[in-house]
N, C-alpha and C positions, 0 to 999 in steps of 0.2 A: 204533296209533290214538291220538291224541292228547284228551289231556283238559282241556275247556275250562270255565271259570270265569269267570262273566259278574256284575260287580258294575252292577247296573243299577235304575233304578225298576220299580214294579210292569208285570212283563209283560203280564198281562192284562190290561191299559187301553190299551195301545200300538194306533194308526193302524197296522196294517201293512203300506198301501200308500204309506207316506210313514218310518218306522221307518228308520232306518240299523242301530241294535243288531240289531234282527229280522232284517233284508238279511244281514249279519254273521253269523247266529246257522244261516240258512236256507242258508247255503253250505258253511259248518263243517257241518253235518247231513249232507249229502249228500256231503260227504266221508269220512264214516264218523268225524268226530268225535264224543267224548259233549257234551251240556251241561250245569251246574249254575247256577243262576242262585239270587242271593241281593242281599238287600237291604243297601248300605251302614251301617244302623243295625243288625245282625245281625255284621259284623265284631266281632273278640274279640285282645286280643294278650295271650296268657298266658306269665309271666314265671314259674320254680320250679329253683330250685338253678340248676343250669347251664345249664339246657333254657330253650327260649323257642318257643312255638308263636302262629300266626296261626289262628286259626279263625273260621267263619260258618255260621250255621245259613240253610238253603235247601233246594230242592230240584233233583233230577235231570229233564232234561223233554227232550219230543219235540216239534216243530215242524212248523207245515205252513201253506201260504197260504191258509186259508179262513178267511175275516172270522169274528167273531166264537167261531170254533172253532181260533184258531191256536198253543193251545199246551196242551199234554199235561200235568200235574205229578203227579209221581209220588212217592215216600214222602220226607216231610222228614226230614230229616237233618243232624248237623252236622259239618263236614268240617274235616280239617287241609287248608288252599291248598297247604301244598309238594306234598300228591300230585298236583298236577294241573299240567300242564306250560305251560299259557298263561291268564293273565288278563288278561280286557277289562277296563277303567276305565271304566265308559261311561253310570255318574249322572250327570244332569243339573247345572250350577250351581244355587243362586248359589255361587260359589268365596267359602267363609267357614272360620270355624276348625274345624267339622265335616268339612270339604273337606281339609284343610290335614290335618288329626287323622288322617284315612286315606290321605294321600300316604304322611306320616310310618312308619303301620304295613306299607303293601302295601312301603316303599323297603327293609325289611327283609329281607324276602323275596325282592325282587327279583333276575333273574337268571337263569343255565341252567344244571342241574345237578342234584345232588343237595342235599335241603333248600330249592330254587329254586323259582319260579315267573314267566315270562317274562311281565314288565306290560307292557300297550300301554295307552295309551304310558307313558314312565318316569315316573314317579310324582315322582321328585324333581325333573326337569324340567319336570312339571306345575305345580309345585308353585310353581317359579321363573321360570314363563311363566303368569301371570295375563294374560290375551289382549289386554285393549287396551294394557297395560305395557310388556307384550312387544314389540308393533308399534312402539314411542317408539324400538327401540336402531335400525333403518332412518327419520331422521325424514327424510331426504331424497327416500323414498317417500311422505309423510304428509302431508295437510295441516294446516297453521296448526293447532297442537292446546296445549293448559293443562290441567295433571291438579293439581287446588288445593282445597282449602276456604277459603280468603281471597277473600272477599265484594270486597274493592276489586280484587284481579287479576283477578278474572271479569269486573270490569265495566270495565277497562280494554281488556280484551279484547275483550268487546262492542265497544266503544268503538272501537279500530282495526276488526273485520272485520263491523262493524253486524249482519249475518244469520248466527245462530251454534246448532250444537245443540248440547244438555246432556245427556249420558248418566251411567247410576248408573257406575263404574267397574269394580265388580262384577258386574254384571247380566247378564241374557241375553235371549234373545227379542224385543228391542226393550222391554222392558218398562220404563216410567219414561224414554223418551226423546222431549225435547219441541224442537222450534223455535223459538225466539226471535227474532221481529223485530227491528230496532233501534226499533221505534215501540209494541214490544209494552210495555203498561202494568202488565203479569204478572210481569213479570220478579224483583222485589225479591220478590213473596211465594212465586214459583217456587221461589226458591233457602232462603229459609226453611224450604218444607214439605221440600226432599228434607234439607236440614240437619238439621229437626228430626225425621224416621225415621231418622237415620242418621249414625255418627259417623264415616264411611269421606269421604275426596273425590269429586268430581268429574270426568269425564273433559271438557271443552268441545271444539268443533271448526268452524272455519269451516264455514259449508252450502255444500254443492255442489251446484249445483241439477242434476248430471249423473246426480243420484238418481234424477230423473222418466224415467231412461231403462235404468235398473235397478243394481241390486248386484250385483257378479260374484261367485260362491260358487264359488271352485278350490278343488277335492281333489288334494290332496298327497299321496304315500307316498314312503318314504323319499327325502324331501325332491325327488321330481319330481313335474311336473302331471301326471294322466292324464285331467282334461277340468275342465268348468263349467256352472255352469247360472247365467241371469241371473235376478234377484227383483225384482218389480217394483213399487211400492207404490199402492195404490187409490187412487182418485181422491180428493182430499182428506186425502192421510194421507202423512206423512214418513217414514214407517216399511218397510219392506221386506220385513223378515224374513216368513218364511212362515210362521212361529206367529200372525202379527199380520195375516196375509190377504192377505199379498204374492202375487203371481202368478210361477208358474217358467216361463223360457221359457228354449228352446233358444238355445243362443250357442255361441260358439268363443272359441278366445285369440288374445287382440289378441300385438302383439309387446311393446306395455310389457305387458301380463298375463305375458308371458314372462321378460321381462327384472327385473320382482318376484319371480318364482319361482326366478330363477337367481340372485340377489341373497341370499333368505331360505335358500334349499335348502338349504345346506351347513352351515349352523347346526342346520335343524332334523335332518339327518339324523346330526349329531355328536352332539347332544344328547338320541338316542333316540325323536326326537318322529317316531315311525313313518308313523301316521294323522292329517294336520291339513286344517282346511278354513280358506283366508284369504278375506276380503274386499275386494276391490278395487272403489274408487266411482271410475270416470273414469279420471284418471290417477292415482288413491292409493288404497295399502293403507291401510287403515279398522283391521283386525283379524287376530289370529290364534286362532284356535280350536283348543286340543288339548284341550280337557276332554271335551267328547263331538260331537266334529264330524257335522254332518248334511247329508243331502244324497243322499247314495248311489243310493235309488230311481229319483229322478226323472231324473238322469245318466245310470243304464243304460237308463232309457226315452227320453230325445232321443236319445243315442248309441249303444244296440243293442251295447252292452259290460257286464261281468259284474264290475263295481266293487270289489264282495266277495272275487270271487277274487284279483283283485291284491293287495287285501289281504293277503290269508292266501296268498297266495304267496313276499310280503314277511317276514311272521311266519315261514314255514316255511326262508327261507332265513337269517333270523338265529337259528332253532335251528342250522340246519345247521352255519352257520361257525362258530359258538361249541361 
């Protein structure tokens, strides 16, 4: 029986009809795995003579799909991670130096073995695939994209592709992602206020307006599609994500959705990045997601497939060969 260790945000607040972790968590169960789930700010790296131990206080718990009753916790506790053979990575962004601070300590541990504990996904790869950064090494996949805090290159940029969006570079959920006219009068104080919360750049990107017809959100394992769902954004809103009130609708893969994933795959599957979810808008990857890819539920509901398992089918054959 395998023992499973889930670094994740508070479980008891989680949607569990939309949850990817939960999905994760509710198949592992029923495989007769155990759970422990702990909170990233609960992580510990203790350093003494020759010894080095990772520890997190959390608890052991039981699962099950009924709203507001779907999760059991049972006596807290604080654990060494080597005892337990697989850890999820699966907090939320923003990808900051608290993010960065637990790649660093889970990359220690990482591994199969004794003293090991098998991260999904590889914590140093995470660490070195901040998601929209990441998308820039395929730019011939991408559209017209400027990752900058130089005030005159944004506006030159405008300036060539007139209708442009502005995203945090960091960020997630759509959160902080605006549209820019070329005729918009906003602009100069736009780029001020995110300047002035923030000393990180800019991602900019020509607008597609192939938006209005959805975002494809493909699920990866090791590094192949096993399907999509399209996000669609509300009437009046640039936005897609389904944190932001986008709509999931059932789709397929086009042949360029294929020919992006047979492009990226081989990278992501060299680089340990097990579970990712990309964004493809039209003809161009937007994004890649390995920090906590979501998605999962709504996938096995248009397509009547068990998402989760393939997952941990994945996980269980890279214990195997290793």
């Amino acid at each position: 029986m395998l023992k499973i260790a889930v670094q994740m945000d508070p479980l008891e607040t989680i949607d569990i009809d939309s949850d990817s972790t939960f999905c994760l968590m509710v198949e592992a169960q029923a495989r007769g795995y155990s759970l422990f789930v702990y909170s990233v700010n609960t992580l510990s790296l203790r350093s003494f003579g020759c010894s080095k131990e990772v520890c997190c206080r959390g608890h052991f718990v039981r699962v099950q799909k009924v709203r507001h009753h779907h999760v059991e916790f049972l006596e807290e506790k604080i654990v060494n991670l080597k005892d337990f053979d697989v850890l999820l990575m699966r907090q939320d962004p923003p990808f900051d130096m608290g993010y960065i601070t637990a790649t660093y300590i889970l990359e220690s541990i990482h591994g199969v073995g004794k003293d090991k504990v098998f991260v999904v996904n590889n914590p140093k790869s995470v660490r070195n695939a901040p998601e929209k950064i990441f998308a820039t090494l395929w730019p011939e996949i991408m559209p017209p994209t400027l990752i900058t805090r130089d005030m005159l290159a944004i506006k030159e940029f405008r300036k060539e592709y007139k209708d442009i969006v502005i995203k945090p570079l960091y960020g997630n959920g759509g959160i902080g992602v605006f549209r820019i006219k070329y005729d918009d009068e906003n602009f100069n104080a736009l780029l001020e206020l995110q300047f002035l919360n923030s000393t990180e750049p800019l991602m900019i990107q020509r607008y597609e307006p192939s938006v209005r017809q959805g975002d494809k959100r493909v699920i990866l394992v090791k590094g192949e599609p096993i399907g999509a769902i399209n996000r669609v954004p509300q009437k009046g809103e640039v936005r897609s994500n389904l944190h932001v009130g986008g709509l999931a609708q059932k789709t397929s893969l086009t042949s360029r959705d294929k020919e992006i994933c047979k492009l990226i795959g081989p990278t992501l599957k060299k680089e340990g990045l097990l579970f990712v979810g990309i964004d493809i808008l039209g003809e161009f990857l937007t994004e890649i997601n390995v920090t906590s890819p979501t998605g999962l539920p709504k996938l096995d509901r248009f397509d009547q497939i068990n998402s989760a398992a393939i997952v941990w089918d994945a996980i269980q054959e890279c214990l195997d060969f290793s």
